[in-house]
Structure formats: C-alpha cells, structure tokens
C-alpha positions in Angstrom: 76.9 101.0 109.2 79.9 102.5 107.1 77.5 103.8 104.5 75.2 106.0 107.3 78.6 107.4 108.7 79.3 108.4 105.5 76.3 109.7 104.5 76.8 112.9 107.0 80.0 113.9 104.9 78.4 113.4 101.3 76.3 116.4 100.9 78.6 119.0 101.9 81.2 116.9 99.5 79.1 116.0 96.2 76.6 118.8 96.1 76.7 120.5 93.0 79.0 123.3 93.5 77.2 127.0 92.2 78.9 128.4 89.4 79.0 132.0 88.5 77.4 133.1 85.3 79.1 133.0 82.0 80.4 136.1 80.5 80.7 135.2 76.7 80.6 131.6 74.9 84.2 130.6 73.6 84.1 131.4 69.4 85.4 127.6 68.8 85.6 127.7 64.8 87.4 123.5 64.5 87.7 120.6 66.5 90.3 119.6 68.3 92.2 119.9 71.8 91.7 123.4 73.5 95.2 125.5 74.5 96.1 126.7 77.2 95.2 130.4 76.6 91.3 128.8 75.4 91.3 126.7 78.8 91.8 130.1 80.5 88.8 131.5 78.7 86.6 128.6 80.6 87.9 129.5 83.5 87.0 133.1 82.8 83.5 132.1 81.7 82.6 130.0 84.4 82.8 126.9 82.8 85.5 125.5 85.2 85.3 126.6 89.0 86.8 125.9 92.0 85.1 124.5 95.0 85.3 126.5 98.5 85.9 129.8 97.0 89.5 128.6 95.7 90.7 129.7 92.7 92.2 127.9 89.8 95.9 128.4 89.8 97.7 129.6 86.8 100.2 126.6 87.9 97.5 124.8 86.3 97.2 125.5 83.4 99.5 123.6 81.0 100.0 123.5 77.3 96.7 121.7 76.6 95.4 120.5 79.6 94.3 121.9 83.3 95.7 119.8 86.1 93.3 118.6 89.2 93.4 118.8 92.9 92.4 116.8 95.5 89.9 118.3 97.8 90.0 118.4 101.6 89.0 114.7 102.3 88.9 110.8 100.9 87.8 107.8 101.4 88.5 104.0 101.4 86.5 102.1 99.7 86.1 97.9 99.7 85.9 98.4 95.7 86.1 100.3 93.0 83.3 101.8 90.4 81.0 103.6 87.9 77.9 105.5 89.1 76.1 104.5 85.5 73.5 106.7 83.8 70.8 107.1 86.3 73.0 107.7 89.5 75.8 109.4 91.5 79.1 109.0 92.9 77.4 110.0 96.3 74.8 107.1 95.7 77.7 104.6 95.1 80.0 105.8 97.7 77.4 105.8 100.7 77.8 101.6 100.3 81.1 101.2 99.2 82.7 103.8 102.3 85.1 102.4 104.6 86.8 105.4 106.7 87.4 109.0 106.0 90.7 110.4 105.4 91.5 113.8 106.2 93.5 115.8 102.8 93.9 118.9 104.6 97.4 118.0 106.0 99.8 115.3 104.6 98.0 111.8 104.1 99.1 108.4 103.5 97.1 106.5 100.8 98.7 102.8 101.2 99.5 100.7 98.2 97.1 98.3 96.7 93.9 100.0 98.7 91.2 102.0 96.3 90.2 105.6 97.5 88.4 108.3 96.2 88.9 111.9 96.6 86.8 114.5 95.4 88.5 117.2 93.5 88.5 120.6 94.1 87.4 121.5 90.5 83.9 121.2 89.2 82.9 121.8 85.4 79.6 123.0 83.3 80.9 122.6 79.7 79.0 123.8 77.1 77.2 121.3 74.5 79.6 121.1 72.1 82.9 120.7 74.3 83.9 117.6 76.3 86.8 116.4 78.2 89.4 113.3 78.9 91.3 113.1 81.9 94.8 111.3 82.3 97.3 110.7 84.9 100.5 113.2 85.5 103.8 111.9 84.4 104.9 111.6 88.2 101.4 109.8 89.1 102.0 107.1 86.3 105.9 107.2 86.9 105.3 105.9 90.6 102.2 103.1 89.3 99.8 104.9 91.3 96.6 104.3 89.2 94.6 107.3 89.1 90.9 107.5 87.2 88.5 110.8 86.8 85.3 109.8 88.1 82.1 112.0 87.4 78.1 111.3 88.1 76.2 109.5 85.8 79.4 108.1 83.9 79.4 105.2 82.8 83.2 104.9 81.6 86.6 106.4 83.3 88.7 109.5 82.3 85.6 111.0 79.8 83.5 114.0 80.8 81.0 114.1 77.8 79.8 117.3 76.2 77.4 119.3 77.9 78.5 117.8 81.9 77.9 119.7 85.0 78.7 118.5 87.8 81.4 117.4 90.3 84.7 115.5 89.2 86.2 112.8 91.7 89.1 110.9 91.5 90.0 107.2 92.1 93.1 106.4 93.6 95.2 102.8 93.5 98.7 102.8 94.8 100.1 99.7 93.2 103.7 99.6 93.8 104.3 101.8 96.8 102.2 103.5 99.5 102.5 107.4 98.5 102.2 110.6 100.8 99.8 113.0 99.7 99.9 116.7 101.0 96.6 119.2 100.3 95.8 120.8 96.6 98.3 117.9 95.5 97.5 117.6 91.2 97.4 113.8 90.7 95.7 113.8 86.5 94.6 116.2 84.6 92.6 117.4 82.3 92.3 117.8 78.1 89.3 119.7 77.0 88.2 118.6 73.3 85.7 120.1 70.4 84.7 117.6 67.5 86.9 114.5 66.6 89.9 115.5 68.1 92.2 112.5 66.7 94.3 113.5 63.7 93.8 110.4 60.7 96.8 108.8 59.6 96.8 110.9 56.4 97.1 113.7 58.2 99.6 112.5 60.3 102.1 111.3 56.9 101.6 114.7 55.1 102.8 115.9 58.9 105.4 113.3 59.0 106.5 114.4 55.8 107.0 118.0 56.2 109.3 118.1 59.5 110.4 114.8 61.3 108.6 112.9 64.2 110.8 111.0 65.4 114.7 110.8 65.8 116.8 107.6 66.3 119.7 109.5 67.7 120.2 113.0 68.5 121.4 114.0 64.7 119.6 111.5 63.0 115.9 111.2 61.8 114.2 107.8 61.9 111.3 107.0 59.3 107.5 107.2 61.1 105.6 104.1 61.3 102.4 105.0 61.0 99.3 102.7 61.4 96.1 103.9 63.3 98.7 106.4 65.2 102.7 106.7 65.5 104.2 103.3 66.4 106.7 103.1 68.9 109.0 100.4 69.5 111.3 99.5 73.4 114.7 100.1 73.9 116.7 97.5 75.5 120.1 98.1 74.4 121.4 100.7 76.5 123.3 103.7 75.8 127.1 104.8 74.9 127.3 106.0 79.1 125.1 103.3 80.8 123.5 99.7 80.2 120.8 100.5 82.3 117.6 99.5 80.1 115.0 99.2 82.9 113.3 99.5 86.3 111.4 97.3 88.6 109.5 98.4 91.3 110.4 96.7 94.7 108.2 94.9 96.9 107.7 96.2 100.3 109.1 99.6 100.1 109.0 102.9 102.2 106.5 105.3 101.2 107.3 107.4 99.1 106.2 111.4 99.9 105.4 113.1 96.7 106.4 116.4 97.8 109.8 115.6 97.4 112.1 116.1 94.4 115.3 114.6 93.8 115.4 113.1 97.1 115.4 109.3 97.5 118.0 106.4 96.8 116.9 104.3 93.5 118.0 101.7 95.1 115.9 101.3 97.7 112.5 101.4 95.2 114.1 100.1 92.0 115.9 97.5 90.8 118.1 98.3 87.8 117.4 96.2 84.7 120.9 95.9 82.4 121.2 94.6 79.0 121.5 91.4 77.7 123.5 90.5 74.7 120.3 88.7 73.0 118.3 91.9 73.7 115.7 90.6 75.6 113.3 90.9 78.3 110.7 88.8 80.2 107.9 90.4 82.0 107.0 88.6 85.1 103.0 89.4 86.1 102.3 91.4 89.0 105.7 93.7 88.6 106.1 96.7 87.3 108.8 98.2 85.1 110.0 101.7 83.7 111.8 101.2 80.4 111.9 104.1 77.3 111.3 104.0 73.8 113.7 104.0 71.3 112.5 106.5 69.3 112.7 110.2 70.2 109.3 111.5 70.1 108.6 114.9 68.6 105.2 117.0 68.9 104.9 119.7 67.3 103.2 122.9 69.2 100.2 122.5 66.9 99.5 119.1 68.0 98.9 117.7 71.3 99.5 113.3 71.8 98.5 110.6 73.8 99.5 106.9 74.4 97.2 104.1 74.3 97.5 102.1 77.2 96.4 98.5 75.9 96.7 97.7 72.9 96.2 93.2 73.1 97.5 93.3 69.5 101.5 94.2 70.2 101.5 92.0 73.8 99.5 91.2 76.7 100.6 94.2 78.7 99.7 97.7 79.7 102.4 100.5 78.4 101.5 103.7 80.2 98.8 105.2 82.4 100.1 108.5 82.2 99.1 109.1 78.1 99.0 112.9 77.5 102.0 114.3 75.5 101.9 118.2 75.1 102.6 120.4 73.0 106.5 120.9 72.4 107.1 117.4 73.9 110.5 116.9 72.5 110.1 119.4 69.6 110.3 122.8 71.5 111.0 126.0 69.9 112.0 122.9 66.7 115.2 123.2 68.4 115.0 119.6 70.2 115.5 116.5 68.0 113.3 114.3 70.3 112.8 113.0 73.5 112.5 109.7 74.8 108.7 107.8 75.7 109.2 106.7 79.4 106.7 103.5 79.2 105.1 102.3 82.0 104.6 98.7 82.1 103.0 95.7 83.6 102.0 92.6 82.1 98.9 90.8 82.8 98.4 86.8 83.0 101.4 85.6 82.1 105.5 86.3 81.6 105.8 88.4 78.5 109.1 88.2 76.6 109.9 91.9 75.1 113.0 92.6 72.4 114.6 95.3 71.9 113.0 97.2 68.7 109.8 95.3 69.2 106.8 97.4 68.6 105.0 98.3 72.2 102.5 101.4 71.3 101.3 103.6 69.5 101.1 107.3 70.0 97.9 109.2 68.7 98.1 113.1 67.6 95.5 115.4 67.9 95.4 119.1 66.4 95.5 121.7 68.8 92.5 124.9 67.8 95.6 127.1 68.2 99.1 127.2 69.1 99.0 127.1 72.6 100.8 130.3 74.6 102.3 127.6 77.0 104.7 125.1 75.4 106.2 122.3 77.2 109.2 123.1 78.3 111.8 124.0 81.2 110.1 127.8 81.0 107.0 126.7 82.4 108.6 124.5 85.0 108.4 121.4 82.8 110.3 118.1 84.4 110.8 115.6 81.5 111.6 117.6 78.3 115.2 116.0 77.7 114.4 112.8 79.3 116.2 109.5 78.5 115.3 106.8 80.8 113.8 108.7 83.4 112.0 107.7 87.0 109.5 110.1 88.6 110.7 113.7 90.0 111.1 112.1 93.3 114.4 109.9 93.0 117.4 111.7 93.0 118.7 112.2 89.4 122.5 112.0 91.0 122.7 108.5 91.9 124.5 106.6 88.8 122.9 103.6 88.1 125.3 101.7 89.4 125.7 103.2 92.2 122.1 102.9 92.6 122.7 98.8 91.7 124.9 98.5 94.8 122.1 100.6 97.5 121.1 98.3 100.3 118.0 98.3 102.1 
C-alpha cells in the first residue's frame, strides 16, 4: 500500500525537530507585525530553528517576514488537506501518499498535481506570538498555489500562538509545471503580537498625514478606505505600451525557477491590449496578471497585505501572493508609489472587469518597530518600481510586442 511505503520516510520527516534552549524572551511592549531585526531575535532565542543542523540564512530574513525552504523530499498526494485538532500531517499523509520526490537536486513538481514538502524550518513560539504564512511574489506571479501546513491546524497559512512543531508546505502548480532546485523559498512567513490589523481610523489619520496612494508619478490620488485601502484595475494602458494584461498559456514548457530574466513571454503569456470601452472578460479556468491603478505606498512603520476573495467586488480571486512590506513603494519617502501586480482567476463563470472598477482591498498592519531591512533594491528586492510586472523569470527585455509576435 502507498501509505506503508510512506510510513518508513515519515518519522525521520515529521518528528519534532529538538530546539535549543531559549536565551531571553523577546520584551514585546504592542501588537503588531514583528521586524526584521525582532525576527532575528527568535532566531537567536530558539524560537525558529532549522532542521538538519542548517542554519537560517540572513537571505531570509526580510523587512517583516522570514522566508521558508523546502526540505530534502515531497510527496504526491491524490488530495489535498487539514490534519484538524486531534492529529498530524504525518497521520494524514500516510493515506493520502502517492510517490516520493527527491528535493535534494532539481525537481519537477508538474502543474495541476498537489504535493507537500516539508520545510526545513520548524517553530516553538511563545504564548503570546503567532504567525501567517503567504506566498512569494514570484510563487504567486507563476499561479503556483502554495499553503503553510502545520499539525493540529485546522485552517491554512495560520500558526497560532504558542505552536511547536513542524511547518509543511502544499504545493499546486496551476498554470505551468515549475522546476524546483534544493533550499528553494516558495512563502514566507509574518510573525504577529496582538491584533495586528490597523482600523480604518487609524489608517485615515495615516492617510492624512503623508499620501498612500499616487495616480501618477507627481500626482496623489485620494484613499478609499473601507475595512482596508481599496484598490481599483487598470485597463487603459500606459503613454509607452497598451499592454493591460497577461494570460497564462495552456500547455507550456516548464518553467525552472532558478532562472532570472531568461524566457520569451511569448511562449507562457498572451498579451492582453486595451480596448477602447475599457473592458475585460474573465474566462473561468485562466489566469491573468494585470496591475492596479493606483500606486501603492507603505510606509516603513506599516507592513500590508491583500485579501484574496473578497465575493463582494466580483466572483474572483485577486492575489495569492498578499504580503506587502515595509517600503513597498514608499522607500526612503522618496518613491511616489508602486503598482499592485494582481493575480487573477475567476471562478464559475466569465467575469466582466472595467477599468477603475474596484478589485481589492489592501489591509495595513503596524509594525512593533521600524524594521532595519526596508524593501528595496539594497536588500536585493525585485519589484520595487514595478508597473505591470510578470515573475523574475521572464526576460524584462522582450517589448510586449515583440513578445505578441513569439511563436511557439
């Protein structure tokens, strides 16, 4: 049976990985989203550990979050799940395996098959701290649908306060088969104290004292604010290109995320021009990279994420890759915004977008201090002046349409 083969892999995998003692308890005096220098303290403490005698990386560590890697193996699996409250991801996996995969050297994870990978970091968080994972820009960028996993949990992406244990991640290539290579960082991590979500008070008198958005690169646009920051789709195109979206192709190569600026859009994507009514119709099943048409700022003080699904704007999904950090689009305040990239697939049915309509909402969080790490080029950030942008891995030379005219 699959689930006895894998049972002689699952103990040396999901065994509770020994942590070293603490050496101090963090002085949190607030709630909100830990920084990066506070996310080192864990690490210092014990509170986050490495498997195999591995270290955590100071590539990392970002502004407000720790990024994740994939541990030596994965596995298939005929569907995908939650352990619930009284079990493990080793209990659930042992009937759900289908074949082993080995993570150690470069690994294809095909599209539309579910996997799960443990990760090479484990956690014992204190009582008062939890944690919410997310996907990397790149991983949402390329619709490969990544969830943290963790024993006993009975929802995705949320370590609650007080967990020690293993983390695991799901994996779902959607819209191309992907290439994985080993210690590969596919989510990450945002460690939080308290109610971390800032109200929509807060986030006027913010609004109010430097501006959150910009409709242009000189000009500020007024915040619509309503249980977060409300941002709206751009479908008219720019002075230099009418290029409003992507769609993902059907029946692809793989796509090796290793690689930077390397493959022809044309080959993954077709390019999406404007139309003189503004509109666009979202057929089920695809999936589509368009931006906002606000410039997004967040301040170094603040960290941001998108919600996903929100059934009152549209039956669609916007983003699976939600975390903003601090500096998105702000940096030292010398940026007047950057761009949303918006992830997009509808669900039953065609879904007719305009340009301007309202698509998400963006929700700020304070951050317990200004975090030593802002996003940025400095700290190797890809996205920081980002119009319409696909992941890292396309090449950033082809002109759209150039990339309109690519054969197959």
């Amino acid at each position: 049976m699959a689930g006895d083969h894998a049972s002689e892999f699952l103990p040396e995998l999901a065994s509770e990985v020994p942590l070293p003692e603490l050496a101090s308890d963090m002085p949190l005096v607030e709630d909100g989203v830990l920084p990066s220098q506070e996310i080192e303290k864990l690490i210092r403490a014990g509170r986050i550990h490495a498997a195999d005698a591995a270290s955590i990386e100071p590539r990392q560590i970002q502004p407000a979050s720790l990024d994740l890697r994939l541990g030596s193996v994965a596995y298939r699996l005929q569907a995908s799940f939650l352990p619930g409250l009284e079990s493990t991801v080793e209990h659930k996996l042992a009937s759900l395996y289908m074949a082993e995969l080995d993570l150690s050297r470069p690994t294809v994870l095909e599209k539309q098959c579910v996997y799960l990978a443990p990760l090479m970091e484990a956690l014992r968080l204190p009582d008062d701290l939890a944690a919410k994972a997310n996907p990397k820009s790149t991983t949402g960028r390329l619709d490969v649908f990544t969830r943290l996993i963790i024993d006993g949990g009975t929802e995705f992406e949320f370590v609650p306060k007080g967990y020690s244990g293993p983390l695991y991640a799901e994996i779902v290539p959607r819209t191309f088969s992907v290439m994985v290579h080993p210690g590969l960082s596919l989510s990450q991590l945002r460690f939080i104290r308290g109610r971390a979500p800032s109200s929509d008070t807060h986030l006027r008198d913010l609004a109010r004292e430097e501006p959150l958005i910009y409709l242009d690169e000189d000009n500020p646009g007024t915040a619509l604010i309503r249980d977060g920051l409300k941002l709206s789709v751009s479908l008219q195109g720019e002075r230099d290109s009418d290029v409003v979206a992507y769609r993902g192709k059907k029946n692809t190569p793989l796509v090796d995320l290793k690689k930077v600026d390397h493959y022809d859009i044309g080959r993954f994507w077709d390019v999406i021009r404007s139309r003189p009514d503004g509109r666009l119709i979202l057929d089920p099943g695809d999936f589509y990279i368009l931006a906002s048409r606000e410039r997004v700022r967040v301040p170094p003080q603040y960290a941001a994420e998108m919600v996903p699904f929100d059934p009152s704007v549209g039956e669609f999904r916007i983003h699976y890759a939600g975390f903003f950090d601090p500096g998105f689009g702000y940096g030292d305040s010398n940026i007047t915004g950057t761009r949303a990239v918006l992830e997009v697939r509808a669900h039953e049915t065609p879904f007719v977008i305009e340009h301007g309509q309202v698509v998400g909402r963006l929700v700020y969080s304070r951050v317990l201090d200004v975090p030593e790490k802002i996003y940025g080029t400095s700290i190797g950030s890809s996205y920081q002046r980002q119009e319409l942008a696909l992941s890292k891995q396309f090449r950033r030379s082809n002109s759209p349409s150039a990339a309109a005219k690519t054969k197959m």
